[in-house]
N, C-alpha and C positions, 0 to 999 in steps of 0.2 A: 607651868604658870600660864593661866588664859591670860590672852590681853585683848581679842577681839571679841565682842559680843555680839555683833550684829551679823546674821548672815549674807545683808547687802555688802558690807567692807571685806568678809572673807572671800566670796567670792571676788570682790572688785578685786581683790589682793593678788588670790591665785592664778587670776584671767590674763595678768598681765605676764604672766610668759606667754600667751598669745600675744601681746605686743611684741615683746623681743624677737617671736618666731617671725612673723610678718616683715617685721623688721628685715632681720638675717637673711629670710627667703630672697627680697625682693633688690635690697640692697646692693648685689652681687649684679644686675643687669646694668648699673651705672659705670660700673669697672672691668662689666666683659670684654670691648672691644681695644677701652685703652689699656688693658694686661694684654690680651692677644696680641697686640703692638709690640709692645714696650718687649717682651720675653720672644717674641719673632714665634710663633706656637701653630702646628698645622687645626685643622680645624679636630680632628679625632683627638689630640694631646690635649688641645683646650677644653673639647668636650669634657672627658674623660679625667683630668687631672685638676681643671680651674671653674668649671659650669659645674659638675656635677660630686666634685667629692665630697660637698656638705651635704648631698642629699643622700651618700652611701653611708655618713656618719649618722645622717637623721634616721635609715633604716636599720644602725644597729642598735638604736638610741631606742627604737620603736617597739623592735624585736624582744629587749632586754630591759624596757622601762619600768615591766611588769613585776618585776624582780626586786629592786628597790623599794616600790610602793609597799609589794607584799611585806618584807622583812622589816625592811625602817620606819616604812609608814609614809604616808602620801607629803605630810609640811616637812621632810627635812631631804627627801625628795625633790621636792619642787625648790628648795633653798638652793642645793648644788647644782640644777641646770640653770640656777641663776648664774652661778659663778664658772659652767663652761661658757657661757652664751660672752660672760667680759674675758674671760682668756683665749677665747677665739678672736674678739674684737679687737682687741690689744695685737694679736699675734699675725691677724691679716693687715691691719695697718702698717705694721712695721718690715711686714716679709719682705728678706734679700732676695728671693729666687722664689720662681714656680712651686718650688718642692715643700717649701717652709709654710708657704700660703697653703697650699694643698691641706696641709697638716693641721693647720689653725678653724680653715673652713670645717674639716672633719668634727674637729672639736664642737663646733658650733651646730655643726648639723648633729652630733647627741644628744645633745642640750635641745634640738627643736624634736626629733622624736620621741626623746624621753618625756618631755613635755607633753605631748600629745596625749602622751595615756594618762600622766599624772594629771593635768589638771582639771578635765573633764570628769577624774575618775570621783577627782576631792570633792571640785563643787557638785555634782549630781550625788554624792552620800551626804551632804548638808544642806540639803535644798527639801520641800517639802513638794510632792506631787505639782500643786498646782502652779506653783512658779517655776519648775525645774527646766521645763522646754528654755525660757530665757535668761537665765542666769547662768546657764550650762553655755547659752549660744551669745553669753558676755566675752567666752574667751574667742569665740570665729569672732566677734567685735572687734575686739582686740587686737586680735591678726589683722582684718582688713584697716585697721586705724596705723599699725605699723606697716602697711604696706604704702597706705596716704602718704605719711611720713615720711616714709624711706623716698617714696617717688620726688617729695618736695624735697627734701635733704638730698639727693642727690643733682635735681634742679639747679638748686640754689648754689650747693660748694661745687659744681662742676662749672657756673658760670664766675666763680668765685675765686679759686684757689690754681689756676692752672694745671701745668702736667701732673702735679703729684696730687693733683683732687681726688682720686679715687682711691685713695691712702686715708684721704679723712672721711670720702666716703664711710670705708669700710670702720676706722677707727672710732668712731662717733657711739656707735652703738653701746661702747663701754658704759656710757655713763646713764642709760637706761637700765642696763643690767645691775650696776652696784644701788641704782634706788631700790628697784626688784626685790630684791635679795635681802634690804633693810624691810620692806613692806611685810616680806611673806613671813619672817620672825617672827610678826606678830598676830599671826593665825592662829585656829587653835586645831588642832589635829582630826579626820575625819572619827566621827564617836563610832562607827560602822566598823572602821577597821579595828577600833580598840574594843569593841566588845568582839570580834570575830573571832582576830587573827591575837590580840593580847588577852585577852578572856580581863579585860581591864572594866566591867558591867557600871562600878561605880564613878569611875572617871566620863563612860559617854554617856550617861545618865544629865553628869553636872552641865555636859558642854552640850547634848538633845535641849536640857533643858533653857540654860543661856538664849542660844541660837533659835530654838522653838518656842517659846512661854506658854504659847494657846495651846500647842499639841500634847495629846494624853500621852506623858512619855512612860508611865510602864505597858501601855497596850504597845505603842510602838517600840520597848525594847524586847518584847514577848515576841511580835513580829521576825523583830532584827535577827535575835538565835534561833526560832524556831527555822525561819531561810536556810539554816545551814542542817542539810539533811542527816539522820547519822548514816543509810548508804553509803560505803564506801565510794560507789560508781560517781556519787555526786560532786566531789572533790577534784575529780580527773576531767580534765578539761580534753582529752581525745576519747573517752570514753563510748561516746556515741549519744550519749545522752544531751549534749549541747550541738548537736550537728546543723537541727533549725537557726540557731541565734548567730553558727560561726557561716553560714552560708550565706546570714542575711549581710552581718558586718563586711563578710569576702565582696561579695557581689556592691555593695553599699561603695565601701573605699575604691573596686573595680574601676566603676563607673566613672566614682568622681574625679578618678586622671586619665580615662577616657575622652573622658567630652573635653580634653586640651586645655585645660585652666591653665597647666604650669606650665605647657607650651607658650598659653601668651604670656603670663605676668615673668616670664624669666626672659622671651624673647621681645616684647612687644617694640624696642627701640629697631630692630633690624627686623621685623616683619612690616613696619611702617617706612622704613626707609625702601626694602621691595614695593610698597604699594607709592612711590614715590614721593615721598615726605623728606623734605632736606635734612641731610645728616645733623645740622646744627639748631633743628627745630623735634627731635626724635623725642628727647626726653622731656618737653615741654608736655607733647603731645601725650604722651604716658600718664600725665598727671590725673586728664579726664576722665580714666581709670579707677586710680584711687580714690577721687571722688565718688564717682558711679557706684562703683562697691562698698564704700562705707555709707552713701545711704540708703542701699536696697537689702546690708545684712539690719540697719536700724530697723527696717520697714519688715523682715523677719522675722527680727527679734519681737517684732508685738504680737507678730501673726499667730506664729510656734504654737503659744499656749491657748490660743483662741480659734486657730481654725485646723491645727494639727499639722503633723508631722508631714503626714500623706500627700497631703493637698498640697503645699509646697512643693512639696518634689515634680508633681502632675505641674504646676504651674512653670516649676525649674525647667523642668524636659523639655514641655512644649516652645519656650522661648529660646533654651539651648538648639532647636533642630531651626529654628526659624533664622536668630542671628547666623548659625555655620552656615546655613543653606546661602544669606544672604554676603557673607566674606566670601565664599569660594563664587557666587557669580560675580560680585565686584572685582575679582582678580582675573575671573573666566573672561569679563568682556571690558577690563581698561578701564571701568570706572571704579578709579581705586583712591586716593590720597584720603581727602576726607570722610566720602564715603567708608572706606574700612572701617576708616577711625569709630565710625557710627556704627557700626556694625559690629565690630568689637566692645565697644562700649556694651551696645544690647546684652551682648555675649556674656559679659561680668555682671550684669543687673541679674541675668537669666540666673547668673552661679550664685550669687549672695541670697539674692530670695529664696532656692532651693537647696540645692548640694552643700554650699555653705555656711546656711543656718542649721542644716537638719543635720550632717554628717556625727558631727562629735558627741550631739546630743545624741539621736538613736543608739549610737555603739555603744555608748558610756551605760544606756537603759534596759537593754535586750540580754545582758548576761546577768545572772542571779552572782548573792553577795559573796557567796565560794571561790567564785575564778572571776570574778568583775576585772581584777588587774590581766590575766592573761587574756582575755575577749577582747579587752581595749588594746591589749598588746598586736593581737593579731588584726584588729580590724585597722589599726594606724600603721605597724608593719605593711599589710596589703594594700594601703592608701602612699605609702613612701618607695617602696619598691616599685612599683609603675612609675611612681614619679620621675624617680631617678635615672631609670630605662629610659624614659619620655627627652627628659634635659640629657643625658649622653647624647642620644642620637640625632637632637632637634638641630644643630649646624649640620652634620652629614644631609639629614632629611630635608634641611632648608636648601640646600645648595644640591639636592636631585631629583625633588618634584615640585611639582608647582603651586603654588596658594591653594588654587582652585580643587585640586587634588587632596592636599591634607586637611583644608576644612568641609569636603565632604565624606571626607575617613571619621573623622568627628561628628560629622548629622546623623552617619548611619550609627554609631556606637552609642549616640541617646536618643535615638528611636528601639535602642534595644534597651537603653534603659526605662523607657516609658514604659517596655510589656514588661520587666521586673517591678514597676512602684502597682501597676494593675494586676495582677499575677501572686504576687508574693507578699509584697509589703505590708504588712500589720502596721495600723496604729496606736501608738502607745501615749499619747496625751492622758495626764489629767490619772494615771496610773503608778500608785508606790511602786519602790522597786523591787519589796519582796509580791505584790501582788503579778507583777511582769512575768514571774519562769511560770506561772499558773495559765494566762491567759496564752502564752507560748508555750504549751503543751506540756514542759519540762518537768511539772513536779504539780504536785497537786496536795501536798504534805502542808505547804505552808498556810493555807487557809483553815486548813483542817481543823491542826494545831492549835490556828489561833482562837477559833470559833469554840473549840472543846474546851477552853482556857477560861473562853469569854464565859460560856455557861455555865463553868463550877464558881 
């Protein structure tokens, strides 16, 4: 049964597991220091066991999200990382011990990389070329709107609820996830996948049509099946034939846990307390953050489709090298408290209008409609696996080099992303996605196809 007809509510629907993800991500820095307390935990067990086990759940969530979407299909997919995102909320609230919480955050971190692939994958196969950059970069919205949240929600119950505030911290999130969950029911299923993967033609027919009205939808369902080649070789996503698209997504996700995002948004309450900020003004301080970044991914999301892909990223780098260069001298010469904070700030503005608008969009664009789910698997896999690397070892790394040191490990790693967006980077604006494996080398069948089709 349809019940959504609009593509603005499908997407608004699916993006909001980019809420929960933002959420979840960011949540956990309200309750890092008062769990390391409360459980007496060396910096490596914290790391390892309390900072970073959601993000080993989010890389198997990442690795393996591709799997679901392919079989079941992207809306019942996306329904059940609703319901780990509330049994993880539920189960870190309540956790007796390290070990339990450990277990609950895993859970939660499934729920955010399985996410990753699904919901990009749904809105960018219901979207039509010319609005797809921003309705794709509704779910990075979404995240940065859940990380505002999270920042203020932990603000507020931490000055709120006392010793056990970081219980409702964490518990809170429940009741985002059971709205979730009722929202995305009423989606209606990607029509790409059901004509693809269920050879179901007259079901994405009804729902192209719904969702599209103006689009010619038997030229775009001729499209849709001709995309999928009969080559065998085109099916196999190590085959060698996708080796351009999986380099760009590798290199793409590389970068963006390079240049330190999750470094700051997981640590920023103890990297501002090193730059001498009062422990009891840390998390105030944070909030300038989530502002920052929910209005410079808004100020993306217009751009995306109007000035491209490309040009963000040039935009993103150059501001990412300028803010790190300027954190590691405010720590290099003592002018630190507010200054960081400023600096830092910049540093998120730099990520939302670049890396952060463009990430999920590109990955989601760059693989043809045959492995769309495992491209997006890998390019969010190789975005979560650094990540997770990054938060284990960011309390060791914080407590054995210096500000100044780890924010010029970061200028130099996006000055090397600048010579990939110069170098490599294609842009894909304004481009269907069966027309995408054409102009990226991959296949040259699907226009062919369509053109011999259009003629007879």
């Amino acid at each position: 049964m349809i019940k959504t007809k609009s593509i603005a509510l499908s997407a608004i629907a699916a993006s909001l597991a980019g809420f929960l993800f933002g959420f979840d991500t960011i949540v956990i820095s309200g309750a890092d220091q008062p769990i390391q307390e409360l459980w007496q935990m060396s910096d490596l067990f914290h790391g390892t066991f309390i900072m970073s086990m959601a993000l080993w759940g989010t890389v198997i969530g990442a690795l393996f999200g591709g799997i679901p979407c392919d079989k079941y299909g992207r809306r019942k997919t996306l329904f059940w990382i609703g319901i780990l995102y509330f049994v993880s909320a539920v189960g870190s609230g309540l956790a007796p011990n390290p070990y339990i919480f450990s277990i609950a955050r895993f859970i939660g971190g499934l729920g955010v990389g399985a996410s990753s692939v699904a919901a990009p994958i749904y809105i960018s196969e219901i979207t039509p070329a010319n609005n797809r950059g921003k309705l794709v970069a509704l779910y990075q919205f979404n995240i940065v709107f859940g990380i505002l949240i999270a920042y203020l929600s932990n603000y507020w119950i931490g000055a709120s609820f006392g010793e056990n505030a970081w219980r409702w911290m964490l518990g809170v999130e429940g009741i985002p996830a059971a709205i979730y969950c009722f929202f995305v029911l009423g989606i209606p299923e990607s029509p790409r996948w059901l004509a693809i993967k269920q050879n179901n033609e007259s079901l994405a027919k009804k729902i192209l049509q719904q969702l599209n009205p103006k689009e010619n939808i038997e030229k775009l369902m001729r499209e849709i099946k001709s995309s999928v080649s009969s080559d065998p070789e085109a099916s196999k996503f190590f085959s060698g034939r996708f080796k351009f698209p999986i380099m760009l997504a590798f290199l793409l996700a590389f970068f963006n846990q390079l240049s330190g995002i999750n470094f700051v948004l997981y640590y920023a309450p103890r990297i501002f307390e090193q730059a001498g900020i009062a422990a009891t003004e840390v998390l105030g301080a944070s909030v300038p953050i989530g502002i920052v970044n929910l209005i410079f991914t808004l100020l993306g999301m217009y751009l995306i489709d109007r000035a491209g892909r490309k040009l963000l990223m040039y935009v993103g780098s150059f501001g990412y090298i300028a803010s790190l260069l300027g954190v590691a001298w405010a720590f290099s010469t003592g002018a630190e408290g507010v200054i960081v904070v400023a600096f830092v700030t910049a540093f998120v503005a730099s990520h939302a209008i670049g890396q952060g608008a463009v990430i999920w969009v590109f990955i989601s664009e760059i693989f043809p409609n045959a492995v769309r789910d495992y491209g997006m698997s890998l390019g969010s896999s190789t975005h979560w696996i650094f990540a997770a690397l990054i938060t284990l070892l960011t309390p060791t790394v914080l407590s054995t080099f210096s500000g100044a040191q780890i924010f010029s490990f970061f200028a130099f790693m996006m000055f090397l992303q600048l010579l990939f967006v110069w170098k490599l980077m294609p842009e894909t604006k304004n481009i269907t996605l069966e027309e995408m494996e054409v102009k990226l080398g991959i296949s040259r069948e699907v226009l062919e196809e369509v053109v011999d089709k259009e003629e007879l």
